[in-house]
N, C-alpha and C positions, 0 to 999 in steps of 0.2 A: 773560291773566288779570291783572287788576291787584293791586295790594298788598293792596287792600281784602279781597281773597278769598280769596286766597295766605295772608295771614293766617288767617283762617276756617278754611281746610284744611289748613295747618300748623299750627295754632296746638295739635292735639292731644298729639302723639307726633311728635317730630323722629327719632324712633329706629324711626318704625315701618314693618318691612320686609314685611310681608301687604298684600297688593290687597284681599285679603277679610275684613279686620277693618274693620267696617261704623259708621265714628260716628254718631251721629242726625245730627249737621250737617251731612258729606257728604250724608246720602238727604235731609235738607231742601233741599239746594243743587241736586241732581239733582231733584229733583222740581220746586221751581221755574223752574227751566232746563228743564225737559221739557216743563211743561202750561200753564207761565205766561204766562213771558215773552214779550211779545208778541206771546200768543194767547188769555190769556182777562183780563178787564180791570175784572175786579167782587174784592173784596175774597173769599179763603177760610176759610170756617168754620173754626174749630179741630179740628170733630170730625172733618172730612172726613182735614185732613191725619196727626188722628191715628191714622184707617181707616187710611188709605196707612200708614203706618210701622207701627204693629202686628202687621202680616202678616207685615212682618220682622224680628220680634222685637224693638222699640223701645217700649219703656213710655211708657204717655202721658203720664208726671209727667216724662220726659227728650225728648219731642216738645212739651213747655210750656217745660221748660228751655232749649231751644235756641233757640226761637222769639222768648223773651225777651230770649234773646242777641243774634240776628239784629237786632231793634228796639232795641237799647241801638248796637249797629255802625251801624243806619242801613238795613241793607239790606229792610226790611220797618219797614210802621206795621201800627199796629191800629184796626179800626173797630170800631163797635159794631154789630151785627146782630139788633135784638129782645133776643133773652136770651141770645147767643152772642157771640162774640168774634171777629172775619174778621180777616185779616190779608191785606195786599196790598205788592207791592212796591214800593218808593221809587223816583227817578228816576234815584237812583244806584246801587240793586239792579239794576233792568235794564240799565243800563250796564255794569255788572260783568258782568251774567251772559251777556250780549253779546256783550263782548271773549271769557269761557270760552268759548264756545261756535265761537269759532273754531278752536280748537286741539280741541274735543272732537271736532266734525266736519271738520274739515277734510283733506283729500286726502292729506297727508306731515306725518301727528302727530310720528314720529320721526328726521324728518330733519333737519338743524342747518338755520340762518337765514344762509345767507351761508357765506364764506368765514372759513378763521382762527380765530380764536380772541378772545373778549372781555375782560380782566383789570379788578379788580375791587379797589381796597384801603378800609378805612373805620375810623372811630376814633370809637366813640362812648361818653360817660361812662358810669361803673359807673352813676352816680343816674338814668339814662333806658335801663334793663333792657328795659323794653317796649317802645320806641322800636329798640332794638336786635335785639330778636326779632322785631320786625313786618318788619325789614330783612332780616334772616337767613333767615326765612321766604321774603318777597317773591325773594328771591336763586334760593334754593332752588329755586322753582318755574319759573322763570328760566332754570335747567338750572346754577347755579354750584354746583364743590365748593370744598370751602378743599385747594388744593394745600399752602399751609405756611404759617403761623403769618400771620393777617394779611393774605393775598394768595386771592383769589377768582379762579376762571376756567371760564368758560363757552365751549363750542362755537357757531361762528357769531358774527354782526355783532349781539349780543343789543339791543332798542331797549330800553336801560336808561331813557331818561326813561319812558318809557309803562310799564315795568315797577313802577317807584319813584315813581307819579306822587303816590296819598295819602302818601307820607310823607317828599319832599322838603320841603313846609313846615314840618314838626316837626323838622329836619335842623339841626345847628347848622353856619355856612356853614364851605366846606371841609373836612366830615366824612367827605365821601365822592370817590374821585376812581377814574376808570376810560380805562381803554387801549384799544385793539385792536392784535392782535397776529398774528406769523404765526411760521409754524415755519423756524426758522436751518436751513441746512445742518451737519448734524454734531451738531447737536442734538435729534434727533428729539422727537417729542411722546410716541411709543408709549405711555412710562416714568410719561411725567406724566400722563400719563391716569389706568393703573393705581394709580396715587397717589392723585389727587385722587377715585376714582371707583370702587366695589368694582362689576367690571364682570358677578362671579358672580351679583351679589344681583339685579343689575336682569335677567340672564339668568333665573334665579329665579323671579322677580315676572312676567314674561312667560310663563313657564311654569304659574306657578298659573290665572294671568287662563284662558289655552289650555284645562289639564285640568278647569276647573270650567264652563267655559261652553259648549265644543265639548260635550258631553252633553244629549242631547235633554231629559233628566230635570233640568237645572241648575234649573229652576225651576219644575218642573211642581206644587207647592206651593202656588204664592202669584198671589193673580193678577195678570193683565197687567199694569195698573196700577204693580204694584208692582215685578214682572218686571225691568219696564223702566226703572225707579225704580234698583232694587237694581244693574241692569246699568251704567248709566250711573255708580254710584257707584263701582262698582268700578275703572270704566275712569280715572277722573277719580285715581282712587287710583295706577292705573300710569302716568297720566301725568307725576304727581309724580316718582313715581320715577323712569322713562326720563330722560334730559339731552338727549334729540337726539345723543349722540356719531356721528362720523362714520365708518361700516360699518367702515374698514378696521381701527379700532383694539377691531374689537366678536368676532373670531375667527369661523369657521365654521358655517354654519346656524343664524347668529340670525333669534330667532323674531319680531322684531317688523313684518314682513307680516304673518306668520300670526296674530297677534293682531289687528292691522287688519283682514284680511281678516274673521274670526270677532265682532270686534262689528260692523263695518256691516252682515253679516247677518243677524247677532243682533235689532241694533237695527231694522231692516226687518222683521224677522219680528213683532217685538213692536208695530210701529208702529199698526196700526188698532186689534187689540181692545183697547192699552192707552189710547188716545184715546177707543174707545167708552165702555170705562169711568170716564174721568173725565168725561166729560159727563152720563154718568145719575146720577152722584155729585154733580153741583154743579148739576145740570136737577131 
């Protein structure tokens, strides 16, 4: 996922440890990554998307709000449609939501990228704060924690340009400078793990994801549509949080198979009538 998005999805609560606390911009993000992206290619009503989110308790004056936002970021324009409003995605919205889509479906969400470990230092002015959170953010999602004052490090050979790629230009040169690294003898990593990484909370987080959606009844509420919607955002939410750390330093019967196993399921299960229904929705 690149910075552009990373941002988006960070950009809420950097403190926030729930799968299941549901922004409208996540379920925006999953829903056009679900029904859009290159698969349907005509601009969406307003009202359609703000059917889809209302089901799950998202007000349609905060499904305008975010849409606005989306269109101020780039990742969606707006048409005019008769006496409505469509919005469609930009050439850099699907790009973005392209690269997510790698990591949402792909085979070993939780597994680190390579060997080692990636380190990470950066320095940028108090008077470019945003510049600084689009960074921390993009890091973040990246799989980096801050071990100590100023030093960033991530599991795996992390491909920092493609991660940082919207916001190297805005970079003042030399702001940012990165390592790879491997583990000394005599210095284990164990330690700095548990440092850099509260490995209870993402255990936690793997746990809510488990006990809300292994329930037949998790969404028997709302429909497909949004099901599928609401499922993907939650997932997108633990991905954040998971780092990819590597098994050994993650204790006994962690759960993140079992969470894997339980959305591709999930998400199969929900595959056709949430596709039927957004075709009769936009047909």
């Amino acid at each position: 996922m690149t910075s552009s998005l990373a941002s988006q999805m960070l950009g809420e609560t950097d403190a926030e440890t729930s799968v299941l606390t549901r922004k409208p911009r996540q379920l925006l993000l999953a829903f056009f990554g679900e029904y859009v992206c290159d698969r349907y290619f005509e601009p969406l009503r307003a009202s359609v998307l703000i059917g889809a989110l209302e089901s799950a308790g998202v007000a349609a004056s905060a499904v305008r709000t975010n849409l606005d936002r989306m269109v101020h970021s780039g990742m969606l324009e707006r048409r005019r449609l008769g006496r409505e409003i469509g919005f469609e995605l930009t050439s850099h919205g699907s790009e973005v939501l392209r690269e997510a889509s790698g990591r949402v479906n792909g085979p070993t969400p939780f597994e680190p990228q390579g060997e080692g470990w990636t380190v990470v230092t950066f320095s940028v002015p108090e008077h470019m704060r945003t510049l600084r959170h689009r960074l921390r953010a993009a890091l973040t999602w990246s799989g980096f924690a801050v071990l100590r004052d100023g030093l960033w490090i991530a599991p795996g050979a992390v491909d920092l340009a493609s991660a940082l790629d919207a916001i190297i230009p805005d970079l003042p040169p030399g702001s940012v400078n990165a390592f790879a690294a491997s583990e000394l003898d005599g210095f284990p990593m164990a330690e700095a793990v548990r440092t850099a990484w509260d490995v209870e909370r993402i255990r936690d987080a793997h746990h809510e994801f488990i006990a809300h959606w292994e329930r037949e009844d998790s969404a028997s509420d709302l429909p497909p549509l949004t099901t599928r919607t609401v499922l993907v955002a939650d997932w997108l939410a633990l991905l954040r949080i998971d780092p990819r750390l590597p098994r050994q330093y993650m204790g006994e019967d962690w759960p993140a198979d079992r969470s894997y196993e339980l959305f591709t399921r999930r998400h199969r299960e929900f595959a056709f009538p949430a596709v039927r229904d957004f075709a009769a929705l936009v047909g």
